[in-house]
N, C-alpha and C positions, 0 to 999 in steps of 0.2 A: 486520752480522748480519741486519739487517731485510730482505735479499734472499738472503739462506740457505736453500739447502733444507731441507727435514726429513730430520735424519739431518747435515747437514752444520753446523748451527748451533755445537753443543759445540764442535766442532774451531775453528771463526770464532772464537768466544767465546776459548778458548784461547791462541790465534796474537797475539790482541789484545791479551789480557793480558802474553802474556810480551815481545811488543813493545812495552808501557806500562811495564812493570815496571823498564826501565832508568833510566828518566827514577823512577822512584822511589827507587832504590838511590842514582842521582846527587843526590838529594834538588830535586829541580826540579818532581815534583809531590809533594803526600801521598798515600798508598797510601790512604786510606776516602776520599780524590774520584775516585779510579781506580777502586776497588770499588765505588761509589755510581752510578759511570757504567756501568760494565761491568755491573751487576746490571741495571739497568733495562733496558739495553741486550738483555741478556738474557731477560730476562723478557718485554721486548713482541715481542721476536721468537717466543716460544711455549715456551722452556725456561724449568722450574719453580723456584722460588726456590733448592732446596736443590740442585738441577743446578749450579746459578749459582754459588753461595757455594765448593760444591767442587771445581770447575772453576779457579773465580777463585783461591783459596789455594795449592793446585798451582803453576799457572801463575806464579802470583806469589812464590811460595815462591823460584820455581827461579828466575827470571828475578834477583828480588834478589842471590841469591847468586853466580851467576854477572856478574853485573855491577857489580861494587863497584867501579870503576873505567872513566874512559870511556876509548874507545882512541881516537887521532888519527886525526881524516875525511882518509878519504882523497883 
C-alpha cells in the first residue's frame, strides 16, 4: 500500500485483506495480527483510521467466510 496512489490505496488495503483472510479462516494466522498489520499499513500510507478498520472488517468478513476450507494447490 505504501506505493499506492491516492484514490487507489482503499482498493490495495482491500485485495490485501481478503487475500490474508484465507490464511485466517484456515486458522494459520489470527485475524487482530492481520488487522494490526493491515491497520498500520493503512494508516502510514495516508488512509484514516476509521477508513481502515471498515475497509478491513468487510474484507475480512467476506474472505472468512468464503474460505472455511483450503482447496488443493494446484
Amino acid at each position: 500500500m505504501a506505493t499506492a496512489q491516492v484514490g487507489e490505496r482503499e482498493a490495495k488495503l482491500f485485495r490485501a485483506a481478503r487475500a490474508l483472510g484465507r490464511f485466517v479462516a484456515w486458522g494459520d494466522l489470527p485475524r487482530h495480527v492481520v488487522e494490526q498489520a493491515l491497520q498500520e499499513g493503512g494508516e502510514a500510507a495516508g488512509l484514516s483510521a476509521s477508513e481502515c478498520r471498515s475497509t478491513l472488517r468487510s474484507a475480512l468478513d467476506w474472505s472468512i467466510a468464503h474460505n472455511q476450507s483450503r482447496r488443493d494447490a494446484a
